[in-house]
NUGU-763952 format. One line per 2 residues: number of its first residue (from 1); their letters; for each residue x, y, z of C-alpha. Coordinates in steps of 0.02 Angstrom, whole numbers, plus 50000, padded with zeros to 5 digits. Layout:
BEGIN
NUM) a) X/Y/Z  ...
END
This chain:
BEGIN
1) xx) 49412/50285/50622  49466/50165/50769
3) xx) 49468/50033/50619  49597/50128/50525
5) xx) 49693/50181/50681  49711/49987/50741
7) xx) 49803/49923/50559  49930/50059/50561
9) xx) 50062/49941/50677  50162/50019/50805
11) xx) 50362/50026/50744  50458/49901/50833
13) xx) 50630/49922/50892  50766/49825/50843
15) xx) 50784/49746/51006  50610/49692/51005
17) xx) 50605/49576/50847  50692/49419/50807
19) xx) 50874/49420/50775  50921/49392/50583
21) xx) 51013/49220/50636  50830/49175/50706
23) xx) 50718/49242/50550  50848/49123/50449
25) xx) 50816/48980/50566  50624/48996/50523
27) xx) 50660/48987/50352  50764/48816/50377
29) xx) 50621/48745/50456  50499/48807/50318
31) xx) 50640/48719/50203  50612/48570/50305
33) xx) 50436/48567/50325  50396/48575/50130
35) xx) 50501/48444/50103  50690/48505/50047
37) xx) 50839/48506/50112  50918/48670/50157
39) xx) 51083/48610/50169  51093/48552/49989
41) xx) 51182/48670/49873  51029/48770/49793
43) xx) 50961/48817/49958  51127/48849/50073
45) xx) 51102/49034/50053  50918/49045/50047
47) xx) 50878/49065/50216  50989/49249/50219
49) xx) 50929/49296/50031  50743/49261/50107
51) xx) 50776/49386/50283  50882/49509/50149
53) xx) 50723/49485/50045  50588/49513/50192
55) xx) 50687/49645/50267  50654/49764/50093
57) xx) 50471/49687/50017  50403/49724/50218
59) xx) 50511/49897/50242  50338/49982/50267
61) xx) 50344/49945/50454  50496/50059/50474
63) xx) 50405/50227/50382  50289/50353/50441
65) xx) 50155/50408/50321  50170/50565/50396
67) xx) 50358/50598/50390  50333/50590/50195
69) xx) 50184/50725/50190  50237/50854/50312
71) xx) 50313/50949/50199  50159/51051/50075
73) xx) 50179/51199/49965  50064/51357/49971
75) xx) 50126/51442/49828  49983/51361/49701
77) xx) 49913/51520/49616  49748/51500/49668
79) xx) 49744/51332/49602  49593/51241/49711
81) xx) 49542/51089/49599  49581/50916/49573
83) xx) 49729/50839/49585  49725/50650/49521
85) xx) 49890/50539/49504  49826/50381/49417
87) xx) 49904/50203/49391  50025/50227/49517
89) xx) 50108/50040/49531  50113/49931/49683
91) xx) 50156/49778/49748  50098/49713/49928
93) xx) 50051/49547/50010  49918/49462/50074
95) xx) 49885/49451/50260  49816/49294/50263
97) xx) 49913/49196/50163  50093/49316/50148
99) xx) 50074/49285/49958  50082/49450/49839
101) xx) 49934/49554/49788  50005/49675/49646
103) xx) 49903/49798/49572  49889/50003/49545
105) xx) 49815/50143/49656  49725/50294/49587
107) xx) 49735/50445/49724  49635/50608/49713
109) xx) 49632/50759/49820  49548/50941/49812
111) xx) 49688/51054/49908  49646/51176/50028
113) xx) 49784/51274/50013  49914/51203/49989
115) xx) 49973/51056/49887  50107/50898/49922
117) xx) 50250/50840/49811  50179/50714/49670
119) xx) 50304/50603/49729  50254/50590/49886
121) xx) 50089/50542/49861  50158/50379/49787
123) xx) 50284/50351/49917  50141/50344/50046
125) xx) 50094/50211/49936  50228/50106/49946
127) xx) 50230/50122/50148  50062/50035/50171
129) xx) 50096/49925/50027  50250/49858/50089
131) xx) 50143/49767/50244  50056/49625/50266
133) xx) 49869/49701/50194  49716/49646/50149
135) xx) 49660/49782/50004  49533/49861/50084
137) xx) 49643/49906/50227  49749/49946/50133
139) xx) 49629/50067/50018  49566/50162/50192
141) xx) 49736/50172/50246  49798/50292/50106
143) xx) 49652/50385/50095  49644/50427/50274
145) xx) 49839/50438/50297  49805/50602/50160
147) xx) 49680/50659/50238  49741/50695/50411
149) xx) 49905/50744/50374  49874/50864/50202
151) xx) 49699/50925/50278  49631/50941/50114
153) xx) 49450/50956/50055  49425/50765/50017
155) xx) 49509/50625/49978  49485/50498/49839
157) xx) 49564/50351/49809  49523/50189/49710
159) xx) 49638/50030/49710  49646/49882/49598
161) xx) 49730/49725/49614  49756/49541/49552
163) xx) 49772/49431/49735  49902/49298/49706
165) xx) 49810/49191/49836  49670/49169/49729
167) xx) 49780/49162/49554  49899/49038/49634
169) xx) 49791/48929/49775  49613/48889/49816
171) xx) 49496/48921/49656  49678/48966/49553
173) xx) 49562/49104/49445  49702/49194/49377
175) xx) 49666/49374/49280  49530/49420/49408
177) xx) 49555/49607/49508  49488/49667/49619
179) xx) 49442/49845/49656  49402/49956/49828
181) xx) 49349/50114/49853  49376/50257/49990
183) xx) 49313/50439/50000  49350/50579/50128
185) xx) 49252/50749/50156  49180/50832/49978
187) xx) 49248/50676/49889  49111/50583/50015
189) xx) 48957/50714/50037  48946/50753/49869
191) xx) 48912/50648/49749  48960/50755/49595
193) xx) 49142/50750/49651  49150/50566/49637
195) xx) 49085/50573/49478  49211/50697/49433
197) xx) 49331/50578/49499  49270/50437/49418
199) xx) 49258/50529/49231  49424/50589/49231
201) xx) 49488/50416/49264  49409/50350/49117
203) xx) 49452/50490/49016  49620/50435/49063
205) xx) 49594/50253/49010  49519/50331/48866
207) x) 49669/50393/48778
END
């Protein structure tokens, strides 16, 4: 768990990071370094659109996980089975090389309970996508973000995605994915419930 615990970064204030007139700077020089010139017309505005741009794609630093599941419903009718949100969209980028991964996140829980707003479940998403990642972070992250906050019964949560920083550099192998796996309580002693999990994705795929 101290894994998890150290990739979940610690909000910053405002007077802690770099002013917006020195994250545009940075871009001048990246301008330079490549070889343009970020005074010519094209690129006068580029170093703002790129901070504007940053500020929104990396937004994931300024959200709690939590914040977004604290609020559960108990009124479920004695519902206490699976509930699997599938091809949920998502777009991050690499830690490495700040380049984008984009892919889809299956999530599964068994309540306890009590149940979370659909929506939410996707918006927790979004939070650890929008951060510098590497996927299987990025896959634990989710998985245990649910799991201590909802308290369910297990978590399950697989995550595909096509890494631009193998499509576009290095061995350029575009089309290839990439998939990662995390389980939590009866998703991870019991090996029927990953099945479960498993079946009803493909059934999804399936139709």
């Amino acid at each position: 768990m101290d894994a998890i615990v150290k990739t979940f970064p610690n909000k910053e204030s405002e007077s802690d990071r770099p002013s917006q007139a020195e994250a545009e700077a940075a871009v001048r020089t990246l301008l330079r370094w490549v070889g343009d010139d970020p005074d010519r017309e094209g690129l006068i505005d580029t170093p703002k659109r790129v901070a504007k741009a940053y500020r929104d794609l990396f937004g994931g630093y300024d959200e709690d996980p939590e914040d977004v599941l604290g609020r559960t419903f108990e009124e479920v009718s004695g519902y206490d089975d699976i509930v699997l949100m599938r091809d949920i969209p998502f777009f991050s980028h690499c830690e490495h090389h700040m380049v984008p991964i984009i892919g889809r996140a299956h999530v599964a829980y068994l309540p306890d309970g009590k149940v979370v707003g659909l929506s939410k479940i996707a918006r927790v998403i979004d939070i650890f996508a929008r951060r510098l990642q590497t996927q299987e972070a990025m896959t634990a992250q989710i998985a245990h973000s649910i799991d201590e906050t909802l308290r369910p019964l297990g978590v399950a949560v697989m995550v595909e995605g096509e890494h631009m920083c193998m499509a576009m550099r290095g061995i350029r192998k575009q089309g290839s994915t990439t998939m990662t796996t995390t389980f939590t309580g009866q998703f991870k002693s019991d090996a029927q419930q990953q099945v479960r999990f498993m079946t009803m994705l493909k059934g999804f795929a399936a139709r």
